[in-house]
C-alpha positions in Angstrom: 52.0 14.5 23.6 50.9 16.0 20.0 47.6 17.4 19.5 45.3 15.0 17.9 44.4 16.6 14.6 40.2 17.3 14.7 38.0 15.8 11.8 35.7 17.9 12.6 35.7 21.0 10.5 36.1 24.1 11.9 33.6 26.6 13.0 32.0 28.6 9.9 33.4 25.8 7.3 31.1 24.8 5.2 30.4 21.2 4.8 27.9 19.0 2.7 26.3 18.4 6.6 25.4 21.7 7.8 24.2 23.2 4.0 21.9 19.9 4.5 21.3 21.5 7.5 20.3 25.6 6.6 18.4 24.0 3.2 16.1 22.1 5.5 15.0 25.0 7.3 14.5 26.8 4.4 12.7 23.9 2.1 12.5 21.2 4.5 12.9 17.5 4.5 11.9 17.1 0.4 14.8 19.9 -0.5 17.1 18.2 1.6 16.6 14.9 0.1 16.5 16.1 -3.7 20.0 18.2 -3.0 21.4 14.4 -1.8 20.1 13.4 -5.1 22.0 15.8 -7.0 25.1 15.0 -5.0 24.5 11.2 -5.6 24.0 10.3 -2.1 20.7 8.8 -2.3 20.5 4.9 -1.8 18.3 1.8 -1.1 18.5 -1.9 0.1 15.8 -4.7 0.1 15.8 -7.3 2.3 17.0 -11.0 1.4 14.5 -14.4 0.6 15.5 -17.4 3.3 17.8 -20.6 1.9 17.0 -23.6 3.6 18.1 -26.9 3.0 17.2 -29.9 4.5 13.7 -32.5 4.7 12.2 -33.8 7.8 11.0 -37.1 9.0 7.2 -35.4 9.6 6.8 -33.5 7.0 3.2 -32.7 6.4 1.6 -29.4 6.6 -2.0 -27.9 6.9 -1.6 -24.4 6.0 -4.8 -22.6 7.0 -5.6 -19.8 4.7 -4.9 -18.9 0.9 -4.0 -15.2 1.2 -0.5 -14.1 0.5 0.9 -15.2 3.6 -0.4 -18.5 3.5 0.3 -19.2 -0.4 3.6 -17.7 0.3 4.3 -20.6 3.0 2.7 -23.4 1.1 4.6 -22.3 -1.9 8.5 -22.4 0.0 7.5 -25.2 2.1 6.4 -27.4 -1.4 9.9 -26.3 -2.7 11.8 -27.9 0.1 9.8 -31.3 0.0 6.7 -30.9 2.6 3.9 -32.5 2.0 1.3 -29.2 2.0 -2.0 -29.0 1.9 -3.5 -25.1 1.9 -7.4 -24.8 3.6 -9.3 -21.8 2.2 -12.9 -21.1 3.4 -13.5 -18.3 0.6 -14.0 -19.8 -3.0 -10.8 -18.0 -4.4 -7.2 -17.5 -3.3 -6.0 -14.1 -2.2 -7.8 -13.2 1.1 -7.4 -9.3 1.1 -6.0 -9.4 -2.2 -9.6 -9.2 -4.1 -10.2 -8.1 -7.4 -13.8 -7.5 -8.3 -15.2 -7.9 -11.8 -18.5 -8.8 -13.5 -20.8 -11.1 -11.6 -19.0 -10.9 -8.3 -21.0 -11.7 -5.0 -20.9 -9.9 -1.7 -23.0 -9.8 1.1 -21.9 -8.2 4.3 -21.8 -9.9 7.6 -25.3 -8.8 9.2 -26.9 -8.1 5.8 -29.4 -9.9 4.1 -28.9 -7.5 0.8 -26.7 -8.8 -2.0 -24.2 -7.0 -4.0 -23.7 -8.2 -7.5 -20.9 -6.4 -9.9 -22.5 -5.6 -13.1 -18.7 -3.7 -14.4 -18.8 -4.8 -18.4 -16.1 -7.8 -19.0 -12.6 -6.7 -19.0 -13.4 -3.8 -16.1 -12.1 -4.3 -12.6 -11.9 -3.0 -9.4 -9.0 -4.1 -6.6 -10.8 -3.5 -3.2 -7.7 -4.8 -1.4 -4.0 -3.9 -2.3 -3.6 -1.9 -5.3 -0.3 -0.9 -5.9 3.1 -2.3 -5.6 6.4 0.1 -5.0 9.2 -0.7 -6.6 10.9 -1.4 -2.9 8.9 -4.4 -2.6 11.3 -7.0 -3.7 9.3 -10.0 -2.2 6.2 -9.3 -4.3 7.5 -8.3 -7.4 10.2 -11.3 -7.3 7.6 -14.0 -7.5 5.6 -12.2 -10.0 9.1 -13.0 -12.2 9.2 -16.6 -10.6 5.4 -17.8 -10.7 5.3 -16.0 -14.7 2.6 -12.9 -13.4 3.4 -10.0 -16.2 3.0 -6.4 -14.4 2.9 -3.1 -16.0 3.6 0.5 -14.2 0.6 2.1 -11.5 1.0 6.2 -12.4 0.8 7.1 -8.9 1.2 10.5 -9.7 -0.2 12.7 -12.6 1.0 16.1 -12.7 -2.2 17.2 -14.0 -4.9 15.6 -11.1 -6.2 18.5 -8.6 -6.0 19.5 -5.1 -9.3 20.5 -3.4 -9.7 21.5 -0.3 -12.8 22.6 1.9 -12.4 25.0 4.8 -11.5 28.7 6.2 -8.1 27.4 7.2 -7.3 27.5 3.0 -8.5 31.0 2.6 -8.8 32.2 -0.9 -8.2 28.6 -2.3 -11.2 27.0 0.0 -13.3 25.0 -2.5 -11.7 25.8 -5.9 -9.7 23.4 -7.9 -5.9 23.9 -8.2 -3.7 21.7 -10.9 -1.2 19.5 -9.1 1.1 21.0 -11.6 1.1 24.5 -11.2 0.7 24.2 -7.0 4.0 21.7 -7.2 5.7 24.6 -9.2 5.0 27.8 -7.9 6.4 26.7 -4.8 9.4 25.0 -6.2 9.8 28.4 -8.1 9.7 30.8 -5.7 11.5 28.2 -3.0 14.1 28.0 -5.4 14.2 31.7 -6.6 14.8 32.9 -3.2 17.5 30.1 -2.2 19.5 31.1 -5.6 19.3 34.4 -4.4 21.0 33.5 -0.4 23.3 31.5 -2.3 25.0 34.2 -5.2 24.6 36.7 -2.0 26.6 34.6 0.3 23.2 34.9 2.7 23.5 31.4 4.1 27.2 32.9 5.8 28.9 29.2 4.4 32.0 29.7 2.5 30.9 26.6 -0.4 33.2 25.7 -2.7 32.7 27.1 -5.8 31.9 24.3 -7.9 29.3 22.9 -5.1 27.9 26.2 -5.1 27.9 26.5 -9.3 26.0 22.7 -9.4 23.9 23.5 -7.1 22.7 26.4 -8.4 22.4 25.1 -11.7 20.2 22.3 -9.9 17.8 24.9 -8.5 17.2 26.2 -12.0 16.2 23.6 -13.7 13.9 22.0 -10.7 12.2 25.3 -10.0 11.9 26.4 -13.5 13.8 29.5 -13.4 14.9 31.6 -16.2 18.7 31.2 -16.4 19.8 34.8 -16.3 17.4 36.6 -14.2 17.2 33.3 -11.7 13.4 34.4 -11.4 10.0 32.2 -11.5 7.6 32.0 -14.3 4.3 30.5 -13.8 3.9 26.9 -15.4 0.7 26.1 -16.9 -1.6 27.9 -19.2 -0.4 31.2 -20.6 -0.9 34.1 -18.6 -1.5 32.4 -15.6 -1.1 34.1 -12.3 1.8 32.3 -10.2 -0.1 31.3 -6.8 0.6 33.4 -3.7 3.2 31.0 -1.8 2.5 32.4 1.5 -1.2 31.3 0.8 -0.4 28.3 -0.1 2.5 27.6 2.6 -0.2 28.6 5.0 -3.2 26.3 3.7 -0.7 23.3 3.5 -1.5 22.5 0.5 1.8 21.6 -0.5 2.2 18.6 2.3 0.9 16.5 -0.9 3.9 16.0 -3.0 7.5 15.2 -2.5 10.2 16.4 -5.0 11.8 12.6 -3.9 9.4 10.3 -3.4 9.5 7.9 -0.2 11.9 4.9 -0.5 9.2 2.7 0.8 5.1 3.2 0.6 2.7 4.5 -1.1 4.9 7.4 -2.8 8.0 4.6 -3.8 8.2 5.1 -7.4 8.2 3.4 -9.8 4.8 1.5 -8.2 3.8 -1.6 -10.3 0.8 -3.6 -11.0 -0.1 -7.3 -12.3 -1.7 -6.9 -15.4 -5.4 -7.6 -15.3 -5.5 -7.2 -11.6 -3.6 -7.6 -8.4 -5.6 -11.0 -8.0 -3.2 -12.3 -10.7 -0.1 -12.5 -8.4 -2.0 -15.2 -5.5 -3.1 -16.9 -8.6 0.3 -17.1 -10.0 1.4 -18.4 -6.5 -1.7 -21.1 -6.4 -0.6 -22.2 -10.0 2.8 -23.0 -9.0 1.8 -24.6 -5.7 -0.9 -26.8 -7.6 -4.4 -26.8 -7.8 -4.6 -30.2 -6.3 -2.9 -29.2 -3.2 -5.8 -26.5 -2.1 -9.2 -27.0 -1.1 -11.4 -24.0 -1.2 -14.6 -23.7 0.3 -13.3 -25.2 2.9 -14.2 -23.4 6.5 -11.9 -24.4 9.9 -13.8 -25.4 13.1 -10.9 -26.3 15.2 -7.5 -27.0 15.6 -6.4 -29.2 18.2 -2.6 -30.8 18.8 -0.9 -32.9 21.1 2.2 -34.5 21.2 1.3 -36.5 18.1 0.5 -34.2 15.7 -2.5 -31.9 15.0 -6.2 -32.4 14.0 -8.2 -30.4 11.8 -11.8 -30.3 11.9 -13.1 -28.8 8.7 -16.7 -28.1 7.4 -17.6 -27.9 3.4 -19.3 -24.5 2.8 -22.1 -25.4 0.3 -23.0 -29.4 1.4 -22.4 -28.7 5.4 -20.5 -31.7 5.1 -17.9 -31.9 7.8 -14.7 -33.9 8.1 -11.3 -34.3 10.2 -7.6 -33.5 8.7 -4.2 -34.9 10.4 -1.0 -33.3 10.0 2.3 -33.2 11.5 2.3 -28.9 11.8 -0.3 -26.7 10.9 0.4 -22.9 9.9 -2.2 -20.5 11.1 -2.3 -17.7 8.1 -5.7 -16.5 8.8 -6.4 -12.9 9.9 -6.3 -12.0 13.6 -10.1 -11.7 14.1 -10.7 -14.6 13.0 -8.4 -16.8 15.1 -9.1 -14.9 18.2 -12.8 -17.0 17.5 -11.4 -20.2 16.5 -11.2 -23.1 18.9 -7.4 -23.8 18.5 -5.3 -24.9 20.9 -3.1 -22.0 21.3 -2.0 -21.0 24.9 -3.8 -18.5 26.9 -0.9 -16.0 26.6 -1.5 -16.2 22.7 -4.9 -15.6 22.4 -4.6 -13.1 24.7 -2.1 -11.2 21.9 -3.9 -12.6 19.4 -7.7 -10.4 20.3 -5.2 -7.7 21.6 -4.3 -6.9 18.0 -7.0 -3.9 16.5 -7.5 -4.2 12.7 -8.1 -1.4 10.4 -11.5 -0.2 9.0 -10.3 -0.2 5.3 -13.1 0.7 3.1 -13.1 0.9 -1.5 -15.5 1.3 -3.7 -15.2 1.5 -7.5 -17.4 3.2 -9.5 -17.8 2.7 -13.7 -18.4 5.2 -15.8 -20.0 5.4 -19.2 -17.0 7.7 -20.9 -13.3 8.5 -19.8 -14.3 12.1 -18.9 -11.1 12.7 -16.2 -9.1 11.9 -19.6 -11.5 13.6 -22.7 -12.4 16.5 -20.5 -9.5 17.3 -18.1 -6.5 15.5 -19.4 -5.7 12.8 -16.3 -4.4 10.0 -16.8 -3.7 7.7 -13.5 -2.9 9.5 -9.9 -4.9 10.7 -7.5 -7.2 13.9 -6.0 -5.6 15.5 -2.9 -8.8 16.4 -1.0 -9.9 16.9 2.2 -13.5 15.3 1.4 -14.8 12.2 3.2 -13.6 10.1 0.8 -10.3 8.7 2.0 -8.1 8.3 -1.5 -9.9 8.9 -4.8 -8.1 7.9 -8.1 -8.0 7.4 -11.9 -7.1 4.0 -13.6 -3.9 3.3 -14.7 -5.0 1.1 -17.2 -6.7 1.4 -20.7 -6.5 4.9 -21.8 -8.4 6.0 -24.3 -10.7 3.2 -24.2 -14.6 4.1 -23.8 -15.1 3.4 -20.1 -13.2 2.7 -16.8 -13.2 2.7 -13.1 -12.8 5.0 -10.7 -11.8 4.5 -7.2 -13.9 6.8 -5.8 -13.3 5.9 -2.1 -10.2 4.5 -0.1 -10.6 5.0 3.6 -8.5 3.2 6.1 -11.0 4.6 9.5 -14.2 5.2 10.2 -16.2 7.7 7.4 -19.3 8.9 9.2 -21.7 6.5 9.6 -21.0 4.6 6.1 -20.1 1.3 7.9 -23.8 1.0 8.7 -24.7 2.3 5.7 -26.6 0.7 2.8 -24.7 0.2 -0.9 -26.5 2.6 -2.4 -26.6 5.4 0.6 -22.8 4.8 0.5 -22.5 5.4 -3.4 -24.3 8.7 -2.6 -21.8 9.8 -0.5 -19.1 9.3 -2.7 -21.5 10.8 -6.0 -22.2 13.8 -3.5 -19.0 15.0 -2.4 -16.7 13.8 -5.6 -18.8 16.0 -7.5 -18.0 18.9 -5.8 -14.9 18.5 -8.1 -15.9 16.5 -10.8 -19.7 17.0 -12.0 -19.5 14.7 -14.8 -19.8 11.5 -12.3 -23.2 11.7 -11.8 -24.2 12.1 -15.5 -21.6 9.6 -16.6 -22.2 7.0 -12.9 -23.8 3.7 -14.5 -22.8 1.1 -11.2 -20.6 0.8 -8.2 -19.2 -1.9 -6.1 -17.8 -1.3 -2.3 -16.4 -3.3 0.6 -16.3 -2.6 4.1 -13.9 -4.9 5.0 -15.1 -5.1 8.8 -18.0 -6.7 7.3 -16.4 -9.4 4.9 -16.8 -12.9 6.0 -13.3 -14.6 6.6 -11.9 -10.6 7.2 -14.0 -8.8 10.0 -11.0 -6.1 9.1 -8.6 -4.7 7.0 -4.8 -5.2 8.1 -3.9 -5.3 11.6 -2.6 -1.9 13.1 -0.4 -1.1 16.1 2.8 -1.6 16.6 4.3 -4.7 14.9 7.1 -4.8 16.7 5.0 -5.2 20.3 3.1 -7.8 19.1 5.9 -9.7 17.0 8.0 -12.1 19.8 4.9 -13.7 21.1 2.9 -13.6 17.8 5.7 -15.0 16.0 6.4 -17.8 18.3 5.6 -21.2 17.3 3.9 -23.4 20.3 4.9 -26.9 19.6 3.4 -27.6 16.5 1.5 -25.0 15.9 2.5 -21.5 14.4 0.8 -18.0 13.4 1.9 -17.0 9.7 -0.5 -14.4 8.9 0.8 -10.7 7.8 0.1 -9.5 11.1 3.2 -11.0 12.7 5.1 -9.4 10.0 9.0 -8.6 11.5 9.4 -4.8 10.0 5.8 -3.9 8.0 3.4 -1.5 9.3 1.2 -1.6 7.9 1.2 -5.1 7.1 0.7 -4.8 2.9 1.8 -7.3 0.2 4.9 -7.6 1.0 4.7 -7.8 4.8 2.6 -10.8 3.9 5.4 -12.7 2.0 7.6 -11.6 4.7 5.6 -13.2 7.5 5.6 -16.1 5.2 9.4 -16.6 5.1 9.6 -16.1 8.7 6.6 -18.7 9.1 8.5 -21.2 6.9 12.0 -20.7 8.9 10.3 -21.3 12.0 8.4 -24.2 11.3 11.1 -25.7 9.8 13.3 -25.5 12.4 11.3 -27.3 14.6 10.2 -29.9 12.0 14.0 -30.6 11.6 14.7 -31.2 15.7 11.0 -33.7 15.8 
């Protein structure tokens, strides 16, 4: 019999695969990815919105919470001709989804001390979600469809500092470096020495000529280098000293910035934003649903069904009044901690899933300043500082430039920070004035008021979003027993964490599901 001609190349041919290959253990995963790019390899997929067809005999619905989730199935439920009814205990739509202005109320769970947002009108702070990557299709599709207008979230500006504490960072411990010139004196010198392997034949491949001429050309122009000599000059200020890149290889500091941003999270750009606050997009989903069609205020007791449908006994939060509900289904879109205390008739093997779930101890606090100083005195606008400080994530607004004051986000945590959980407001906006000052000492001089939440502590919350593995908890979470279902972001199919989009996700699956069994009653 003939030999079978191989498709694999032969030993020492160079292919697109194995340069992939040598460039990642030279410049790692972010090379790799940004050589693709050149090469038009790079590509992305979003995930598709259920069509369902069809209206049942029993067809009403108590949705339990107004978050995301629970507006989200409300919203596709309404569209296919249920008789909805949406059951909020807060006085606003959103759940997580929060945006804080003037004359907002907050007192923590255990507290008897009242926050009260004093940011002048037009000034806001989101103390839940924040940003929307371009990725998330969900979201950003029923901003187009309920009419919420969004503008872009700068993510990252090139400008915005790294600052680091700590003998592991050597000469570079406490001193502020320029996103900027860090981002390219390693690109440069990366770059400088790969052009080098490459016109020496170091990297022993055999490329093609014109791979090897394009990607050369690449390097030059993403690492700065001057055209003939192939060397690095240092970007920034004239006469700056290019940063030792052994230094900085060996503090880390470069584990900050991708030359490709992520396809998905917190790096996807472009990142979006409703205009006037991330609030706007739950309120575009409540306008479409209709205003007559959810009660806020509204707290659950219990939930009991049987095999004639499903009770709902409710209590009014400011007369104490309390009162039953019927329906045929009821969708359970409120967080985790809170049904693990509800009375509800969900089997023993749920609830046991349901407390099993751990939720995250997310943490923001805004703080408004009396002048733009990050923009008048060191030219950033939007993005964030990379720090090692106690202060989780600390950005710049991406909103009015140039206008006379703003809001800084001068905390984002997602665990524990100390002992600021059991913290008062103001020993908490010490800590942030303390250690954000270290980079920035305008804030205390320009600090006029601040407004944080400790979502462990919010009424309704008792947490962030659930953590874990989504995927563990998602068959029996996800299952709907009899006529009762769990549609909260938590039993989210791929999200982890949970975010916006996990939310309208959990929502589709919750409207699937419950439709399916409404259709077989």
């Amino acid at each position: 019999m003939p030999t079978k001609k191989s498709t694999f190349p032969a030993a020492g041919v160079t292919t697109r695969r194995r340069f992939l290959e040598q460039l990642g253990l030279v410049g790692g995963t972010s090379l790799v990815m940004t050589a693709m790019n050149s090469w038009n390899l790079m590509a992305g997929q979003a995930q598709g919105r259920p069509e369902l067809t069809g209206k049942p005999t029993k067809n009403k619905v108590i949705v339990l919470g107004a978050g995301v989730s629970g507006l989200v199935t409300a919203y596709e439920l309404g569209k296919l001709g249920y008789d909805v009814r949406v059951i909020e205990a807060r006085e606003r739509v959103g759940g997580l989804n929060w945006s804080v202005r003037t004359g907002t109320e907050h007192q923590e769970i255990g507290s008897t001390e009242k926050q009260v947002c004093n940011f002048d009108e037009g000034l806001y702070v989101n103390v839940g979600p924040w940003r929307i990557p371009y990725t998330h299709t969900g979201v950003l599709n029923y901003c187009r469809e309920v009419g919420v207008p969004v503008e872009v979230f700068v993510n990252e500006a090139e400008n915005s500092y790294f600052f680091y504490e700590g003998a592991q960072y050597g000469a570079f411990s406490g001193k502020r470096l320029r996103l900027r010139e860090v981002k390219g004196d390693m690109l440069g010198h990366i770059n400088e020495l790969l052009v080098k392997a490459v016109d020496q034949d170091k990297l022993d491949q055999p490329m093609l000529p014109e791979d090897k001429d394009r990607f050369v050309k690449f390097l030059i122009s993403e690492g700065y280098l001057d055209p003939t000599s192939k060397t690095y000059k240092a970007i920034g200020e004239d006469g700056r000293q290019a940063y030792d890149t052994n230094q900085l290889l060996k503090a880390g500091i470069g584990n900050r910035f991708r030359s490709v941003p992520l396809t998905d999270g917190t790096q996807a750009a472009p990142i979006f934003q409703p205009i006037g606050g991330m609030d706007q997009f739950p309120k575009g989903l409540a306008r479409a649903i209709g205003a007559q069609k959810i009660s806020l205020g509204t707290e659950v007791l219990s939930v009991r069904h049987d095999t004639n449908g499903v009770k709902v006994a409710v209590m009014d939060t400011k007369s104490g009044k309390k009162s039953e509900l019927a329906a045929d289904f009821v969708a359970v879109c409120l967080p985790l901690a809170i049904i693990a205390k509800l009375d509800i008739s969900f089997s023993p093997e749920m609830m046991t899933a349901v407390k099993s779930v751990p939720n995250s101890n997310s943490a923001k606090m805004g703080l408004q300043m009396k002048r733009r100083w990050w923009e008048e005195d060191d030219q950033i606008f939007g993005g964030h500082l990379y720090s090692n400080l106690p202060l989780g994530e600390f950005s710049y607004p991406s909103t009015g430039y140039f206008s006379k004051k703003g809001i800084i986000l001068g905390m984002y945590a997602n665990g524990p920070v100390g002992t600021l959980l059991d913290q008062t407001p103001a020993q908490r906006v010490e800590h942030v004035l303390a250690n954000a000052s270290k980079v920035h000492p305008q804030m205390r001089t320009e600090f006029e008021n601040a407004f944080g939440v400790w979502w462990k502590k919010v009424k309704y919350s008792e947490g962030g979003y659930a953590t874990g593995a989504a995927h563990a908890r998602h068959d029996q979470l996800s299952t709907m027993e009899d006529r009762l279902v769990i549609g909260s972001a938590a039993v989210c199919p791929y999200s982890e964490p949970d975010w916006q989009e996990g939310a309208v996700a959990a929502g589709w699956q919750t409207v699937k599901t419950l439709h399916a069994r409404a259709m077989n009653a």
